[in-house]
C-alpha positions as CSV (number, residue, x, y, z in Angstrom):
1,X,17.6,153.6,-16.4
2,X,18.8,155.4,-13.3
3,X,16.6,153.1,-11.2
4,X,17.8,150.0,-12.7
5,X,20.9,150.8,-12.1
6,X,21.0,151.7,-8.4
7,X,18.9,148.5,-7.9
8,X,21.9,146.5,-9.4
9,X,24.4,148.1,-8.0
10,X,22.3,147.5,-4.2
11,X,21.7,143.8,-5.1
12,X,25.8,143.5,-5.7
13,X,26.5,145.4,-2.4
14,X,24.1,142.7,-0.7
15,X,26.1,139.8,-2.5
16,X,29.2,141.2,-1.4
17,X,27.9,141.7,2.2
18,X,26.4,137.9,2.3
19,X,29.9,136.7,1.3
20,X,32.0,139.0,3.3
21,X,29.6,137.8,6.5
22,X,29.7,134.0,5.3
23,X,33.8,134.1,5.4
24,X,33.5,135.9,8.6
25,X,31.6,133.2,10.3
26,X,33.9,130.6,8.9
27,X,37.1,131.8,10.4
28,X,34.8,132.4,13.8
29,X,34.2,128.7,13.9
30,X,37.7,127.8,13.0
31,X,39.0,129.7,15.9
32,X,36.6,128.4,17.9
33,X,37.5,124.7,16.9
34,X,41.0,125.7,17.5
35,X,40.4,126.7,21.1
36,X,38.4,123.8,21.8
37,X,41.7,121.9,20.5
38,X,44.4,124.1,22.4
39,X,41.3,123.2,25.9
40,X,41.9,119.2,25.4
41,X,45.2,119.0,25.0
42,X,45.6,121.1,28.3
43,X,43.3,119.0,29.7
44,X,44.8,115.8,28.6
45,X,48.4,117.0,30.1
46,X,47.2,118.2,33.0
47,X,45.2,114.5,33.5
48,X,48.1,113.0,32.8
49,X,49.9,114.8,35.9
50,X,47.4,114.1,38.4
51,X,47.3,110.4,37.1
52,X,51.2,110.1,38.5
53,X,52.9,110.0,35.7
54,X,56.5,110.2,37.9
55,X,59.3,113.2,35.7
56,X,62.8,111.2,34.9
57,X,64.8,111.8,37.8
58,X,67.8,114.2,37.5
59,X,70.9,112.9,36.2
60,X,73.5,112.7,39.3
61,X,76.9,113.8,38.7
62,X,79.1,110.3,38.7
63,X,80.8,110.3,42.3
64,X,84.4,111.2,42.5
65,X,87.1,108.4,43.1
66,X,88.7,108.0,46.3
67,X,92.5,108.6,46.2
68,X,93.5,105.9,48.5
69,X,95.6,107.4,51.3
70,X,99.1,106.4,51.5
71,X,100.3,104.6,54.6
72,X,103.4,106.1,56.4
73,X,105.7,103.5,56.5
74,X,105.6,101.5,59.7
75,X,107.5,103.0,62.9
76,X,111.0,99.9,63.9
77,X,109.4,98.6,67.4
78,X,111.4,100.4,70.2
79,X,111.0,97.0,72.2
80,X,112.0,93.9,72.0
81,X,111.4,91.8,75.0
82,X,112.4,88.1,75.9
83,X,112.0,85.9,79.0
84,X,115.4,87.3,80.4
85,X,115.8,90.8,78.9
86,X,114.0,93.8,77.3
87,X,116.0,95.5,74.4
88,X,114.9,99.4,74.0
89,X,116.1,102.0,71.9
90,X,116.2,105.1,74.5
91,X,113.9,108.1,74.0
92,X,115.3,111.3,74.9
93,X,113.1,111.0,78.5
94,X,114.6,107.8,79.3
95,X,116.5,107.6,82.5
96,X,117.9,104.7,84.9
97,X,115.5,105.3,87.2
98,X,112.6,105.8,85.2
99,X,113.4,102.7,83.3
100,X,113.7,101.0,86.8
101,X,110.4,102.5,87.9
102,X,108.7,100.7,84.7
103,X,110.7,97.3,84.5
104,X,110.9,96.8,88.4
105,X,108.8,99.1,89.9
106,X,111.2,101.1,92.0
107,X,113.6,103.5,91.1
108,X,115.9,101.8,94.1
109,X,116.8,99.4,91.6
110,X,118.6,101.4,88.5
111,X,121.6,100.3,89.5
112,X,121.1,97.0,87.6
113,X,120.0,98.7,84.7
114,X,123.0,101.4,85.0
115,X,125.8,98.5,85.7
116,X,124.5,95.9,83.4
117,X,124.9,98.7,80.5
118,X,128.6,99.0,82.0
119,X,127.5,102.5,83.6
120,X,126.6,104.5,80.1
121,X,124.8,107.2,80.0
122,X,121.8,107.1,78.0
123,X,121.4,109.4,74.8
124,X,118.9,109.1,72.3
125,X,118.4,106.3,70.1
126,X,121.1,104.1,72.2
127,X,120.4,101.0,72.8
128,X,119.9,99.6,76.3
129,X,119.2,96.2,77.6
130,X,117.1,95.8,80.9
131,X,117.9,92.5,82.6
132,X,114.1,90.7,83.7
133,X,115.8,88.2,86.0
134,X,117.8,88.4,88.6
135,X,121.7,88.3,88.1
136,X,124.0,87.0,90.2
137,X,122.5,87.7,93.1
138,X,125.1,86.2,95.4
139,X,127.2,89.0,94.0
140,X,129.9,86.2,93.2
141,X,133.0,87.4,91.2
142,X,136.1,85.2,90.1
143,X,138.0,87.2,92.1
144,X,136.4,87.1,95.2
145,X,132.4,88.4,96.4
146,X,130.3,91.0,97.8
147,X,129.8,91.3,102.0
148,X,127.6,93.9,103.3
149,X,129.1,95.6,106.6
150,X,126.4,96.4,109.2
151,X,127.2,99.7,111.6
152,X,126.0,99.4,114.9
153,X,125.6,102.9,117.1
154,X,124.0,103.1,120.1
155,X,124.7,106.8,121.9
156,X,125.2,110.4,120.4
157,X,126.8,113.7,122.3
158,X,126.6,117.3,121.7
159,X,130.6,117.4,122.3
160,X,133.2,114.9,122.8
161,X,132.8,111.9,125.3
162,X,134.9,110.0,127.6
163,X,131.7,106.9,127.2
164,X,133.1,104.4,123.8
165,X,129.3,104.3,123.4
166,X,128.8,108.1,122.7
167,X,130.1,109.1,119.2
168,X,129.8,112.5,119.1
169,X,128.0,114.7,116.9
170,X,130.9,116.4,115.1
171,X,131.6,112.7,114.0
172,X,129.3,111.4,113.2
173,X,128.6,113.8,110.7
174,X,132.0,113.6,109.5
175,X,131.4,109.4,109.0
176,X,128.3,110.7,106.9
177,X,129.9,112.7,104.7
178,X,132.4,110.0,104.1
179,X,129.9,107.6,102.9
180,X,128.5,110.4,100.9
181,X,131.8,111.5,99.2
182,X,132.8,108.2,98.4
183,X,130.0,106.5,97.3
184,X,128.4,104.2,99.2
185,X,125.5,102.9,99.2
186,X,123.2,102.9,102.4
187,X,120.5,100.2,102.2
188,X,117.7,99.5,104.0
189,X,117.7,96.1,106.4
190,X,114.6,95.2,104.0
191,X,117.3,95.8,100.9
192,X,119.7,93.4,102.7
193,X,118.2,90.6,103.7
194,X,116.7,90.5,99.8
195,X,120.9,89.6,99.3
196,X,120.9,87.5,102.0
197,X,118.4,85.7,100.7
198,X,119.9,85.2,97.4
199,X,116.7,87.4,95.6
200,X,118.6,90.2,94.8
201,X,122.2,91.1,94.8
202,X,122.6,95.4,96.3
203,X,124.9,98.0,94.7
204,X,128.3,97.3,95.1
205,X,129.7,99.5,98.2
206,X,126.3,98.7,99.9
207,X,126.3,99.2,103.7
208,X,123.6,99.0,106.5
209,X,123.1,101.5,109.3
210,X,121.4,100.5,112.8
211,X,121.2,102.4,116.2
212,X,120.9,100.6,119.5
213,X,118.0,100.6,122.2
214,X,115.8,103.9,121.7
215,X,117.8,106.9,123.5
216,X,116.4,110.7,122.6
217,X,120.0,111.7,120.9
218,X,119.1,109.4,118.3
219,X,116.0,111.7,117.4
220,X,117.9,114.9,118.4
221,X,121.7,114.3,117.0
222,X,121.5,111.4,114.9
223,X,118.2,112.0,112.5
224,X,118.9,115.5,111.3
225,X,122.2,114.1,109.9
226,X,120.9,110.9,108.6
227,X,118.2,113.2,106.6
228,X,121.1,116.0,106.0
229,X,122.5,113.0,103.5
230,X,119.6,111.2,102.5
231,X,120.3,107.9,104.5
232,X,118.0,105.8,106.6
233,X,118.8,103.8,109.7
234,X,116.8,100.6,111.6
235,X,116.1,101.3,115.3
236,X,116.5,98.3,117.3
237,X,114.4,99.2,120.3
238,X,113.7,97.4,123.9
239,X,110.4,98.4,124.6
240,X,110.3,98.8,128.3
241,X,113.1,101.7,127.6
242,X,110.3,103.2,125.6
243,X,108.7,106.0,128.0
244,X,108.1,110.1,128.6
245,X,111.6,111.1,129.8
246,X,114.6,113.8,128.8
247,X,116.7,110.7,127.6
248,X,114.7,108.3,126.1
249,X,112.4,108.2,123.1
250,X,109.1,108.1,123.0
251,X,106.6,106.5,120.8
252,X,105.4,109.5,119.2
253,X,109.1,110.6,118.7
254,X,110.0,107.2,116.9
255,X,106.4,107.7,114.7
256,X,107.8,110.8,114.0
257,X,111.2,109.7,112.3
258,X,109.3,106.7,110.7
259,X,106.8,109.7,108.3
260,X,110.2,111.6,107.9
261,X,111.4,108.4,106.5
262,X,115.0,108.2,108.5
263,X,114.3,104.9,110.2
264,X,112.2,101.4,110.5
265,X,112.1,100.3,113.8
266,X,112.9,96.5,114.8
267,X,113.2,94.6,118.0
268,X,115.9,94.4,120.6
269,X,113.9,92.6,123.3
270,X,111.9,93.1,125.6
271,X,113.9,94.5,128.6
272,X,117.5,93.9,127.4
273,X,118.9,90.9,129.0
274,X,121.4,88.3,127.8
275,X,119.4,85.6,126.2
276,X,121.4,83.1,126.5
277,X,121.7,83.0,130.6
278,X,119.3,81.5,132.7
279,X,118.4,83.0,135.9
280,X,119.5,81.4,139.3
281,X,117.3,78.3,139.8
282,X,115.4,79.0,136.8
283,X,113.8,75.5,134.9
284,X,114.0,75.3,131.5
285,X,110.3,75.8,131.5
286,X,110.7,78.8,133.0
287,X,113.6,79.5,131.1
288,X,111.6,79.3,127.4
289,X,108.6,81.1,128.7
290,X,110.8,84.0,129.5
291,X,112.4,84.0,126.4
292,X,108.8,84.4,124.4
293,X,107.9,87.2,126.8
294,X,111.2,89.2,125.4
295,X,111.0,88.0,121.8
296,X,107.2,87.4,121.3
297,X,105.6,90.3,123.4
298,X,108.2,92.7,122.2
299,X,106.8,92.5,118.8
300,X,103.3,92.5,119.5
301,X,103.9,96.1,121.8
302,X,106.0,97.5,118.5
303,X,103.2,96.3,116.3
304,X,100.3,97.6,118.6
305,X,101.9,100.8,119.1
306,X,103.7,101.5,115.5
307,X,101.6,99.3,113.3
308,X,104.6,97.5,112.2
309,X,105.5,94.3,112.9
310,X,109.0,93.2,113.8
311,X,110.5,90.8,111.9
312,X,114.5,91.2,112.8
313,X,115.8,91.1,116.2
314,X,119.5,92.8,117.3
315,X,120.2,90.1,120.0
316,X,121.0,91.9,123.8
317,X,124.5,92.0,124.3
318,X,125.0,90.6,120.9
319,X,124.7,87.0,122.5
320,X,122.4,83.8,121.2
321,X,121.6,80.3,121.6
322,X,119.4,77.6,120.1
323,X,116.4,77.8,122.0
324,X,116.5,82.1,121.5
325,X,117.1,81.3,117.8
326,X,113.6,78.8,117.8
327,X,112.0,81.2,119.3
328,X,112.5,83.7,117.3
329,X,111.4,81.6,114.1
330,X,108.0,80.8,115.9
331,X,107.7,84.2,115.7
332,X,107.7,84.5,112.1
333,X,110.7,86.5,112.6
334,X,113.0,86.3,109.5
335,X,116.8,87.0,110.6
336,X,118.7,88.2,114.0
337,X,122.2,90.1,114.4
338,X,124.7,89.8,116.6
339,X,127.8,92.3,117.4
340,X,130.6,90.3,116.5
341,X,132.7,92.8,113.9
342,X,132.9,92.1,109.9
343,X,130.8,92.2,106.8
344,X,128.0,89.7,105.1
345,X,128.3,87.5,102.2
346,X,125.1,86.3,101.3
347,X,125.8,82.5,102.1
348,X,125.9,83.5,106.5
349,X,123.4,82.3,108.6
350,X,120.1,84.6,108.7
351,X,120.3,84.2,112.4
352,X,123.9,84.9,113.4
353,X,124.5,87.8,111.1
354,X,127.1,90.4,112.2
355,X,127.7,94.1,113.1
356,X,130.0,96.3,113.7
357,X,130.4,98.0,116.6
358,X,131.3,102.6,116.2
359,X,132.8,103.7,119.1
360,X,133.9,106.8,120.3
361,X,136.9,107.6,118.0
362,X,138.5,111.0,116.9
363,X,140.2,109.2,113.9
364,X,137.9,108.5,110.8
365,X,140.3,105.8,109.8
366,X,138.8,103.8,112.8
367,X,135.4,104.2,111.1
368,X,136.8,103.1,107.3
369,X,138.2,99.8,108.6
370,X,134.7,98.7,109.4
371,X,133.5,99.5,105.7
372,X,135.0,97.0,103.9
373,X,132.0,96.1,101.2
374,X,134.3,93.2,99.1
375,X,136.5,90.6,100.0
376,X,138.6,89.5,97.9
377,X,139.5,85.0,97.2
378,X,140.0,83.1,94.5
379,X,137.0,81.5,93.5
């Protein structure tokens, strides 16, 4: 009985242990199957990424609107320009003369700015009109019109002089400062014969200064004032008194005022003679060839030797004729003066212009009389 029952209770142990390995085996193969599973879908993905399967791009962030940029308002043109004029409303760097410098291209000329604006001075935001064509150049007035007085000096002292050449130096500055103090306006010859030409009409109180022949006091007394006040003279020279001496200039001495800017130098002949005389027995041949050699040659030894080249002539002795006044114009030169005594509208003859002599005179009302600048008539 006891054997029996062991062997039964053995045989339900094996059962149990069949079973037990059965189920085991099962879930072994399940897992296994599972695995396999988990393998292809890994492999499918990761055949799927090498076959270029391309990811959704990233969602950009939508761009930002532009705030449109406000425009300042637009600036009032400070120009307004027309054939005749320019209209501008002054800056606070505006000036006559660098207005002049712009419009014209000289500061020499603010004047016509200056009077045309009735003599204003400019401030900020003022208008001011610039005049683009020349007015009234014949400075013409209904009460009478402009004339340009010429001085004429020829000698300068140290001291006081018996000679009515020599004006001395004690003067002549004194004449200087009286320009200077009452102001007038000294031009240049170039300045004057623009009014002479009815181009261009000068300051009012405008007046010309020339000296005479070429002495050394004009370098040693005269220049030194002239540059004291700012003023510039034309030297009329006669070459042949051109030479190395204690009285007379040189060339290097008139090159020398020319750079300091206190003179232009101009013809006066040749040697000096009176033009207008003919020597004894002389032909008229002989006559007119003479005449070029101290109009014609004159300018080519003052262009050779200055590199400038003459175009206005004081006559000798203040004297003229036709056949001087045709040679001068074959010459190219463009105007001559004489020394008869008053001023220069703008309607005289560009070859009998006048000047007025400065003599020796201890009085400076001797040297006002010869500055009048406008003569008065009805027109």
């Amino acid at each position: 009985m006891r054997d029996t029952g062991q062997r039964n209770r053995k045989t339900t142990l094996d059962a149990d242990k069949r079973r037990y390995t059965q189920i085991f085996k099962y879930f072994t193969s399940c897992l296994f199957c599972v695995h396999l599973w988990l393998i292809f879908i890994i492999f499918l993905s990761l055949s799927a990424g090498c076959a270029g399967v391309v990811p959704q791009p990233e969602k950009k962030p939508p761009p930002i609107p532009k705030v449109e940029e406000k425009k300042p308002p637009e600036e009032i043109s400070k120009e307004r320009k027309s054939e005749d004029y320019v209209v501008i409303i002054a800056s606070p760097s505006n000036t006559y003369e660098s207005l002049s410098e712009k419009y014209y291209g000289s500061k020499n000329l603010s004047y016509i700015i200056s009077e045309f604006n009735q003599n204003q001075p400019i401030t900020p935001n003022k208008e001011i009109i610039v005049p683009l064509k020349s007015l009234n150049p014949g400075g013409l007035y209904p009460e009478g019109y402009l004339t340009i007085p010429i001085l004429c000096y020829h000698q300068f002292g140290k001291s006081k002089s018996k000679d009515k050449m020599v004006v001395s130096e004690e003067m002549f500055d004194k004449q200087m400062a009286y320009l200077k103090e009452n102001n007038y306006n000294v031009i240049t010859l170039r300045e004057f014969f623009d009014f002479v030409s009815y181009k261009r009409r000068p300051p009012k109180n405008s007046i010309v200064i020339t000296i005479d022949d070429g002495w050394k006091n004009a370098k040693v007394i005269a220049a030194p004032i002239l540059k004291k006040y700012g003023f510039k003279a034309t030297l009329f020279i006669y070459t042949d008194l051109i030479k190395p001496s204690k009285i007379t200039l040189t060339w290097d001495d008139i090159k020398e005022m020319i750079n300091e800017g206190v003179i232009d130098a101009q013809s006066h002949s040749r040697t000096h003679p009176d033009l207008t005389k003919t020597k004894d027995n002389e032909s008229e041949t002989a006559y007119n060839q003479r005449l070029e050699k101290e109009i014609g040659e004159s300018q080519k030894i003052i262009e050779q030797r200055l590199g400038i080249k003459p175009t206005f002539l004081a006559y000798p002795f203040g004297t003229f004729n036709d056949a001087s006044i045709e040679i001068l114009k074959k010459y190219q030169y463009e105007g001559a003066f004489t020394v008869i005594k008053g001023g220069n509208p703008f309607f005289y003859n560009n070859f009998s212009l006048n000047r007025s002599m400065v003599f020796n005179s201890e009085k400076i009302e001797d040297f006002i009389k010869l500055l009048e600048t406008f003569k008065k008539e009805q027109l």
